[in-house]
VODRENRO-772331 format. One record per residue: x, y negated, z negated of N, C-alpha, C in turn; residue number from 1. Coordinates in Angstrom, 2 decimals. Each point is the difference from the previous one (the first is absolute). Layout:
BEGIN
{{X,Y,Z},{X,Y,Z},{X,Y,Z},NUM}
...
END
This chain:
BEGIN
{{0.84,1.19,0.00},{-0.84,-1.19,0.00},{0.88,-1.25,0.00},1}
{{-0.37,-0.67,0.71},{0.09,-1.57,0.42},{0.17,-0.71,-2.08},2}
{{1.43,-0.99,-0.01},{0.02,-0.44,-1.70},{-1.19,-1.05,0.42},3}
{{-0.51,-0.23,-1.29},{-1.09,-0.40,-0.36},{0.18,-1.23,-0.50},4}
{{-0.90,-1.12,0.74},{0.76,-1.12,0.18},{-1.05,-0.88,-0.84},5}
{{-0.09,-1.24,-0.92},{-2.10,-0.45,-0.15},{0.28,-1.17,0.64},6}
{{-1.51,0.26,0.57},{-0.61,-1.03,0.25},{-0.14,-1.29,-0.25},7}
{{0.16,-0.47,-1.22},{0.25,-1.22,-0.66},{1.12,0.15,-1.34},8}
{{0.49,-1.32,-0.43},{0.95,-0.21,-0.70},{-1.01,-0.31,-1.34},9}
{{0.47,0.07,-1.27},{-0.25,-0.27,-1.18},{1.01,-0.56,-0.89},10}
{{-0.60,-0.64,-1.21},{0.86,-0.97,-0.43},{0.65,1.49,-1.12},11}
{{1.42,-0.34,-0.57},{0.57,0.93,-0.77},{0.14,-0.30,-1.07},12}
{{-0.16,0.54,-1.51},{0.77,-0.79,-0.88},{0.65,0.23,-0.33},13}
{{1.42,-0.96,-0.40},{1.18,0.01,-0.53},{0.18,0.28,-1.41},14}
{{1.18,-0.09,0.14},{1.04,0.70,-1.56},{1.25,-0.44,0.43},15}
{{0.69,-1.00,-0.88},{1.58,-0.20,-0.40},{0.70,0.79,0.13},16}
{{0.97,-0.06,-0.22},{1.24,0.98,0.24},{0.15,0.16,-1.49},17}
{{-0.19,-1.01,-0.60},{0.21,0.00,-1.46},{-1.00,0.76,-1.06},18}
{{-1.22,-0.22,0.55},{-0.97,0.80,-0.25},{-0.18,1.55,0.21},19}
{{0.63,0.68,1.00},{0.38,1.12,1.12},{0.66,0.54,-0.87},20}
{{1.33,-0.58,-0.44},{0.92,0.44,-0.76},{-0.21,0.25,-1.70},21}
{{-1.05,-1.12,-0.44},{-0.46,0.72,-1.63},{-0.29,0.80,-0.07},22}
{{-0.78,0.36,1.01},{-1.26,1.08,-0.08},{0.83,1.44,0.03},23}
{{0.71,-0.26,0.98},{1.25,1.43,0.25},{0.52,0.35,-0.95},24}
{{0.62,-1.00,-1.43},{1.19,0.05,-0.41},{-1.17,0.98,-1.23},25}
{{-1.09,-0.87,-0.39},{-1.49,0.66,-1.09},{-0.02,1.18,0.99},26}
{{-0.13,0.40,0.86},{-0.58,1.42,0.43},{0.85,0.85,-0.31},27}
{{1.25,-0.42,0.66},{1.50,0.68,-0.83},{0.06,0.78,-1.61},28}
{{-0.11,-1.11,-0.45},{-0.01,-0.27,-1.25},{-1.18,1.53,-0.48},29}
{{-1.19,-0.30,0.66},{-0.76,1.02,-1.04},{-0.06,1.24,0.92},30}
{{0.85,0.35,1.51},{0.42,1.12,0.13},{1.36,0.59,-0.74},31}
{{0.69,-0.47,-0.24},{1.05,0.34,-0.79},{-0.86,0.36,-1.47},32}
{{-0.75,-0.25,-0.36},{-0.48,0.04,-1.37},{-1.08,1.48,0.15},33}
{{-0.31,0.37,1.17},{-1.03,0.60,-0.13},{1.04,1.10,0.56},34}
{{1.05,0.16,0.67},{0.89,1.22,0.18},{0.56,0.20,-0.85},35}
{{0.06,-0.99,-1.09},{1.16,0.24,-1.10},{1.36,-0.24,0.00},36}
{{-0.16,-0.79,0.78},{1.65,-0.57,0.39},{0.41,-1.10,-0.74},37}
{{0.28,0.53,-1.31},{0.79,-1.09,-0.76},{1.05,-0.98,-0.09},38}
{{0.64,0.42,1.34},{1.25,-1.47,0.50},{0.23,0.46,1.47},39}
{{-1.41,-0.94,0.52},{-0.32,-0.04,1.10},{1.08,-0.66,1.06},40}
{{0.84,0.57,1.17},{1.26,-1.02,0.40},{-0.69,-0.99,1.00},41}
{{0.61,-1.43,-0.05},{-0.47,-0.67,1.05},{0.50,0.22,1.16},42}
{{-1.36,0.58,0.84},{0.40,-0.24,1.41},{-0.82,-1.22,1.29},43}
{{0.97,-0.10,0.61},{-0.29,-1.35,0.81},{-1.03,0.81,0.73},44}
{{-1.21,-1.02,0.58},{-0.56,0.12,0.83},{0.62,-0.19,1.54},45}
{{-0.36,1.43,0.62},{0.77,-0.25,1.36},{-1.09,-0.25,1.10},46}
{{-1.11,0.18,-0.22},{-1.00,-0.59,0.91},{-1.56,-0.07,-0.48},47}
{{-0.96,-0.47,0.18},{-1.45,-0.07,-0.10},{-0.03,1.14,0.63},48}
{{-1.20,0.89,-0.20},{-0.88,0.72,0.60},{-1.33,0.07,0.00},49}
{{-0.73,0.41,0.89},{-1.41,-0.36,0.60},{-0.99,0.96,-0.88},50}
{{-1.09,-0.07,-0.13},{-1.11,1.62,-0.10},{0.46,0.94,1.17},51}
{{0.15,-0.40,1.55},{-0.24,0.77,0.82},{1.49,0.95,0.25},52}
{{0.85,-0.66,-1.00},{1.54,0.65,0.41},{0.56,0.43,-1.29},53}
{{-0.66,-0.08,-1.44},{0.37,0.59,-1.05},{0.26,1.63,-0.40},54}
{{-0.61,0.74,0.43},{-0.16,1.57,-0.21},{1.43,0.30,1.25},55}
{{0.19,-0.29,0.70},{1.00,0.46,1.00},{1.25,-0.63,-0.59},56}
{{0.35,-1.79,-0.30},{1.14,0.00,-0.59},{0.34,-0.06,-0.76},57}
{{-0.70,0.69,-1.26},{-0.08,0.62,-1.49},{0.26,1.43,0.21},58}
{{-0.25,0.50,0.48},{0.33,1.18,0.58},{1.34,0.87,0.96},59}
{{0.66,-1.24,0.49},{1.02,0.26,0.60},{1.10,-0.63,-1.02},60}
{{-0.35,-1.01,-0.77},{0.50,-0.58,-1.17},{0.61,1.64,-0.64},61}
{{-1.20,0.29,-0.54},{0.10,1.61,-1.26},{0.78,0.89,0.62},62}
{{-0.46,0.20,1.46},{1.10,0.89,0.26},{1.28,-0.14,0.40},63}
{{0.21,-1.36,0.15},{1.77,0.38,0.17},{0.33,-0.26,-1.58},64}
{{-0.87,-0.14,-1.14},{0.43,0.41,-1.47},{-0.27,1.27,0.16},65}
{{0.11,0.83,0.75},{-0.07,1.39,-0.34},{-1.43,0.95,-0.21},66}
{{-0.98,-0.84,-0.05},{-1.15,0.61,-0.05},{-1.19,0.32,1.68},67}
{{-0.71,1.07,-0.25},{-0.74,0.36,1.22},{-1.50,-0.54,0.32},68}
{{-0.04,-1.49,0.44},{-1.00,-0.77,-0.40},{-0.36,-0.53,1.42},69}
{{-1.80,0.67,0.29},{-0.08,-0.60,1.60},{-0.95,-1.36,-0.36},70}
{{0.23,-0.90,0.81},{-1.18,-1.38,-0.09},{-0.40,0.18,1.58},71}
{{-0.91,-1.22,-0.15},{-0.27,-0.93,1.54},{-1.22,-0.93,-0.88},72}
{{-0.06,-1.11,0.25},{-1.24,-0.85,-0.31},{0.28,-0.36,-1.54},73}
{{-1.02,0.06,-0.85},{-0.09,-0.01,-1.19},{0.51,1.24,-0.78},74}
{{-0.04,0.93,0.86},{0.24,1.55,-0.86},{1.01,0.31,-0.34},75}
{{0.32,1.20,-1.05},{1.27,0.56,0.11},{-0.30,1.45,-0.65},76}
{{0.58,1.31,0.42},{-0.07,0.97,-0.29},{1.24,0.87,-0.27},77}
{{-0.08,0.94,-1.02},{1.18,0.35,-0.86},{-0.14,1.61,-0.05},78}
{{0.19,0.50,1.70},{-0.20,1.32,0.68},{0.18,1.06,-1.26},79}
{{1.48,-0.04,-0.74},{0.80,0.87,-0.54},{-0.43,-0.33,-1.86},80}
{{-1.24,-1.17,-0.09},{0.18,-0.48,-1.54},{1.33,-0.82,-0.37},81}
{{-0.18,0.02,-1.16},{1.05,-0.34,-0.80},{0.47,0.93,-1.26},82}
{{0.82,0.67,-0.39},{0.11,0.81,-0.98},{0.36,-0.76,-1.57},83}
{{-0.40,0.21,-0.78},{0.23,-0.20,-1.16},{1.28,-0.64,-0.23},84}
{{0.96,0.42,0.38},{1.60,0.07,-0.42},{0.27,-1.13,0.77},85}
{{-0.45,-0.38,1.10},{0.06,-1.37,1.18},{-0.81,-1.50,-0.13},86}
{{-1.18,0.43,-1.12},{-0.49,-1.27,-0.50},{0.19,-1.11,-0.35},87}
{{1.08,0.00,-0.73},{1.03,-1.31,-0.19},{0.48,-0.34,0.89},88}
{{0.74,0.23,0.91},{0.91,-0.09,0.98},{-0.94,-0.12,1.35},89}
{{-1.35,-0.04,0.05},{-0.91,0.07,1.12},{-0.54,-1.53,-0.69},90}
{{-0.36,-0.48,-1.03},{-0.96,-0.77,-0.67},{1.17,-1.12,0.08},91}
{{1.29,0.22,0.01},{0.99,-1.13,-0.03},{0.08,-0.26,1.89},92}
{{0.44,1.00,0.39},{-0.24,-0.55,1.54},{-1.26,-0.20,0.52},93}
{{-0.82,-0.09,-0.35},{-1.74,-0.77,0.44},{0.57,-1.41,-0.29},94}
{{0.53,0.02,-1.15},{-0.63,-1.51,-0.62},{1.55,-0.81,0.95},95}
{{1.11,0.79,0.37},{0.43,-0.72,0.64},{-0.38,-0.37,1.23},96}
{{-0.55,1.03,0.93},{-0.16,-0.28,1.09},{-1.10,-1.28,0.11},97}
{{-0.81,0.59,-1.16},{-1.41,-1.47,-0.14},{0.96,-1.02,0.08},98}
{{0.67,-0.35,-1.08},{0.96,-1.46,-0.02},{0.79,-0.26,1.49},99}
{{0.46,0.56,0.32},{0.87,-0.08,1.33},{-1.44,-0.25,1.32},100}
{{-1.17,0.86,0.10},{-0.70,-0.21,1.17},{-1.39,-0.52,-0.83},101}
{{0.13,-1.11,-0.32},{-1.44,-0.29,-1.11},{-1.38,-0.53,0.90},102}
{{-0.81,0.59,-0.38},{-1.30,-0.45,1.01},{-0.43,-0.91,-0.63},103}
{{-0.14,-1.25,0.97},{-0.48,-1.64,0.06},{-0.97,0.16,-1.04},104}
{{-0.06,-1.21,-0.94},{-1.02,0.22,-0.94},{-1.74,-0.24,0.92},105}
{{0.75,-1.10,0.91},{-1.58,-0.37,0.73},{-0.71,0.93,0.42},106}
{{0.61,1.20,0.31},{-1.13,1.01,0.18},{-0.78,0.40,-0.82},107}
{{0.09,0.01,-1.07},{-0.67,0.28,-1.41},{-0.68,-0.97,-0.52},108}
{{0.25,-1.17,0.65},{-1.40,-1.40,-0.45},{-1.29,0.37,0.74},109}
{{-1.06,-0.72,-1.20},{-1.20,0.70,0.53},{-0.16,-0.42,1.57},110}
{{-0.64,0.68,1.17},{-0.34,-0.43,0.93},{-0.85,-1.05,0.55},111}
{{-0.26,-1.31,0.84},{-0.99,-0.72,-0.31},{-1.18,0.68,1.67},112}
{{-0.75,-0.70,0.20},{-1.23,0.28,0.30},{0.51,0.09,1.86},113}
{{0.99,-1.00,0.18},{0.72,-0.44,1.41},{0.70,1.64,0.13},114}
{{0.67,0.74,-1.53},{0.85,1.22,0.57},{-0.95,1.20,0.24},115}
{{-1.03,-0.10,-0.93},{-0.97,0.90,0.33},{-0.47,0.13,1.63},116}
{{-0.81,-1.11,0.12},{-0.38,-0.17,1.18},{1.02,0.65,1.45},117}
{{0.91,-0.47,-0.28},{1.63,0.34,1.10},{-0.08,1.93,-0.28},118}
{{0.25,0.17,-1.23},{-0.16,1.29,-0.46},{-1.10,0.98,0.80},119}
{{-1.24,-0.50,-0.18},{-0.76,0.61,1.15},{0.01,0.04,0.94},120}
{{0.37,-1.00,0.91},{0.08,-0.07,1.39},{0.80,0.63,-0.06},121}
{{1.13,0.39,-0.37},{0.98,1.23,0.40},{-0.02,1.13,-0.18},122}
{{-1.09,0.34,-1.31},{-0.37,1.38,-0.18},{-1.22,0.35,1.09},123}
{{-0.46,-0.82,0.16},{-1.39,0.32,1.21},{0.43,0.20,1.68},124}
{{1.15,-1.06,0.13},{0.45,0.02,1.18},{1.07,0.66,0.67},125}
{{0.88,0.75,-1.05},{1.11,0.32,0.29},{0.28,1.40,-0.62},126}
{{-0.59,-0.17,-1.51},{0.24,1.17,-0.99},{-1.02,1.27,0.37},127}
{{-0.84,-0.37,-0.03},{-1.03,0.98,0.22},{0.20,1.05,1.57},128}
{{0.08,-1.02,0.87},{0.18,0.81,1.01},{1.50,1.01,0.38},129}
{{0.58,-0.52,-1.04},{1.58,0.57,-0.15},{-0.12,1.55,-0.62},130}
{{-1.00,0.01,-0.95},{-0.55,1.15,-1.11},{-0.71,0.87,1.19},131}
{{-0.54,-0.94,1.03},{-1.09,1.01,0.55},{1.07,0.92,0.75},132}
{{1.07,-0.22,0.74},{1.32,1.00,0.60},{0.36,0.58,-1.19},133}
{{-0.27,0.32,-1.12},{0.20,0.88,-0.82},{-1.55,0.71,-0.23},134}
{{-0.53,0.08,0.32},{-1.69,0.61,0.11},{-0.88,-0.20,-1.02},135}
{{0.22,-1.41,-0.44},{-0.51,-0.23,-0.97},{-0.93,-1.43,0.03},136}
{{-1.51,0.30,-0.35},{-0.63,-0.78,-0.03},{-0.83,-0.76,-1.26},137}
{{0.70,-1.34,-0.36},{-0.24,-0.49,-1.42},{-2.10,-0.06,-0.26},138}
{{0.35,-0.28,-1.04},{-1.65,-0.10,-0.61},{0.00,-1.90,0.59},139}
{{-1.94,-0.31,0.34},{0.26,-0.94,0.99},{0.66,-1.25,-0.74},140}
{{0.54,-1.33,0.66},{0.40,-0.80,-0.21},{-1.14,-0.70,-0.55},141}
{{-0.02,-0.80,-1.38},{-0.83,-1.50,-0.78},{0.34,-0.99,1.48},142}
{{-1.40,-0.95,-0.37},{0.45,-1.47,0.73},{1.61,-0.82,-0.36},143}
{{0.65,-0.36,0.72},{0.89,-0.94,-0.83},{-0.22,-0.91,-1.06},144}
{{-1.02,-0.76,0.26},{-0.36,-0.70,-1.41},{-0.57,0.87,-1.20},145}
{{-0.07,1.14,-0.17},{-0.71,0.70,-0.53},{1.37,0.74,-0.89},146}
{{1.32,0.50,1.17},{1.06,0.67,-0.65},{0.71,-1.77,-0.61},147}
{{0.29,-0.89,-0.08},{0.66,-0.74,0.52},{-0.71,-0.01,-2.04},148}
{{-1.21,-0.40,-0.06},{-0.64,-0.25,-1.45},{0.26,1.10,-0.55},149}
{{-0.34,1.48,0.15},{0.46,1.00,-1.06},{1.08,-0.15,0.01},150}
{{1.00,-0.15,0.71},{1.68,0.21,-0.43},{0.21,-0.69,-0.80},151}
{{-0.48,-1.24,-0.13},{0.68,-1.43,-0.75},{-0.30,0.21,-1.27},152}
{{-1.63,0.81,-0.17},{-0.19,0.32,-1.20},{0.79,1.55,-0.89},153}
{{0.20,0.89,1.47},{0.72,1.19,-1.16},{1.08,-0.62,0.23},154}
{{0.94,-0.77,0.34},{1.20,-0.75,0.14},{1.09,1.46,0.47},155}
{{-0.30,0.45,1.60},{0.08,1.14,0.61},{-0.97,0.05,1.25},156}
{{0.33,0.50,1.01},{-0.72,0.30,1.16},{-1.18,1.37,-0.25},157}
{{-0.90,-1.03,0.35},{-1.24,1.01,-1.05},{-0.69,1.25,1.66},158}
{{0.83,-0.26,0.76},{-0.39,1.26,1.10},{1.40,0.10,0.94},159}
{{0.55,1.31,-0.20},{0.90,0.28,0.01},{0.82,1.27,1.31},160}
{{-0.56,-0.08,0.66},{-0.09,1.87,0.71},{1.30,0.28,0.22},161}
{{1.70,-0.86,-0.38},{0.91,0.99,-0.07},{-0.16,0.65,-1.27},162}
{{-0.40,-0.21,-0.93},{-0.09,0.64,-1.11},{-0.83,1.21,-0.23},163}
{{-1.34,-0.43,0.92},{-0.83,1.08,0.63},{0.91,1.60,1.04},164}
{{0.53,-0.58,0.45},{0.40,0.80,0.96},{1.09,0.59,-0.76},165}
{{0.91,-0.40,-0.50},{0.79,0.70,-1.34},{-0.87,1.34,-0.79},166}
{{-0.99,-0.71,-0.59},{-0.55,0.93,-0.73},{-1.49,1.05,0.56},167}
{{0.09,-0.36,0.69},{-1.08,0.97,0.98},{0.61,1.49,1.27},168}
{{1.30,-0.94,0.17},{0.42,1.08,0.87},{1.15,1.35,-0.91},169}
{{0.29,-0.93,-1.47},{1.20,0.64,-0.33},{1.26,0.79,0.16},170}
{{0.75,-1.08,0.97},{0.77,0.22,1.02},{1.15,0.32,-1.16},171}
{{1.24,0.79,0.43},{0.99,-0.41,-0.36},{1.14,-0.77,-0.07},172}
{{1.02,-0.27,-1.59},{0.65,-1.16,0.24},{0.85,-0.28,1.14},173}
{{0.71,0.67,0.82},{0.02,-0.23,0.98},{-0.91,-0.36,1.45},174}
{{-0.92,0.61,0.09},{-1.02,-1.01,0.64},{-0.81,-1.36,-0.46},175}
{{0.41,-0.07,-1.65},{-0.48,-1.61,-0.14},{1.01,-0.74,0.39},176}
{{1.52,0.28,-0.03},{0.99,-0.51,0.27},{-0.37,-0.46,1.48},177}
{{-0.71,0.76,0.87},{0.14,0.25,1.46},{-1.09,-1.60,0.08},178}
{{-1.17,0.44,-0.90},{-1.00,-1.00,0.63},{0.17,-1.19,-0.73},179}
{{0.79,-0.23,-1.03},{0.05,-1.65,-0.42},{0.64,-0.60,1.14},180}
{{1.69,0.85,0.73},{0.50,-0.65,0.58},{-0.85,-0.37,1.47},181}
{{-0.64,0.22,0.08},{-0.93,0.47,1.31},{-1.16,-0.92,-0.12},182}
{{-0.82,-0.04,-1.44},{-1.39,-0.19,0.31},{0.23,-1.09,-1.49},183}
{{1.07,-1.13,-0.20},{0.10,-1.03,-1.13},{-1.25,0.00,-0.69},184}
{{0.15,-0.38,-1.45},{-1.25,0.16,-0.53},{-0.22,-1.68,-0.13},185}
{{1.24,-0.76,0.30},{-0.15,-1.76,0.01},{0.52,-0.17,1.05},186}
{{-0.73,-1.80,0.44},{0.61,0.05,1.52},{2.04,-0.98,-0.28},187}
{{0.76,0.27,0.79},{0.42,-0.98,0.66},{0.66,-1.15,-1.35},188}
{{0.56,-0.11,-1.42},{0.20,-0.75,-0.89},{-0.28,-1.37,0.02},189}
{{0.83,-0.18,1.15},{0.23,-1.27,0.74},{-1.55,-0.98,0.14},190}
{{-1.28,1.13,0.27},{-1.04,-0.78,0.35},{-0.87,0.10,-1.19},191}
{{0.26,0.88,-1.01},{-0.55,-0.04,-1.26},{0.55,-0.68,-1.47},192}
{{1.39,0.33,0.24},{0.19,-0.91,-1.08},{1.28,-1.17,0.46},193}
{{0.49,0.17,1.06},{0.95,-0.99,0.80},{1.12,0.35,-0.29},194}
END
């Protein structure tokens, strides 16, 4: 399929660099706390990362630490587990690779009504029919003004059919691997969050 381009532009909202960076250093902060990493080392941030590119370079991150970890999209899967005896030493290289490839806080601000809206037009126009070359046909689409108001209120995309199609076909992790990279569950960063 043809990348998926919208139709109209929307306004974005911003975040500081300074702001970008608290938020990282607090997220840090209470992942180190929640692995148990009591003298957490500073590592520099070597780049932003997106929703749509986190599970793949978190994943290629882990494994050249030595671990067997597939991503693409948001995901990441841990074929072989983790064994007991590797927990520390798996829970310390997460939290580095997080610090080194840290995903933009702006993705995690609530969405406003302009991303929703963009959000659908790409799941209706682009996403859906991407799912359908995987033989899969979502439950029907809400009006846009209709998804555009439930989302804002569950603060989440309140109709969803990659998530549908995840859990209806119960593919394996390697075929979710196949269809995030294939069938994005967000469009394009650039046109959603800039």
């Amino acid at each position: 399929m043809a990348p998926w381009v919208p139709t109209h532009q929307i306004t974005l909202p911003t975040m500081s660099d300074e702001d970008a960076n608290k938020i990282r250093a607090d997220s840090l902060a209470q992942e180190a706390k929640a692995f148990d990493i009591t003298d957490p080392p500073d590592v520099a941030l070597i780049r932003w990362v997106s929703y749509n590119e986190v599970g793949s370079v978190s994943a290629q991150c882990l494994r050249d630490a030595g671990f067997n970890v597939i991503g693409a999209g948001t995901l990441m899967f841990m074929p072989d587990g983790i064994p007991p005896s590797q927990a520390s030493a798996f829970n310390l290289a997460s939290y580095v690779c997080d610090a080194q490839y840290s995903v933009h806080p702006k993705y995690a601000q609530p969405m406003t009504a302009d991303q929703y809206g963009l959000l659908y037009d790409y799941t209706v126009e682009w996403e859906v029919p991407c799912l359908a070359t995987f033989g899969f046909t979502p439950t029907a689409a809400p009006t846009r003004e209709t998804f555009i108001s439930q989302s804002l209120q569950q603060g989440k995309a309140s109709w969803n059919p990659w998530e549908e199609a995840e859990t209806q076909i119960g593919i394996s992790q390697q075929k979710v691997v196949t269809l995030t990279d294939t069938c994005p569950q967000y469009p394009p960063v650039q046109y959603l969050w800039g």
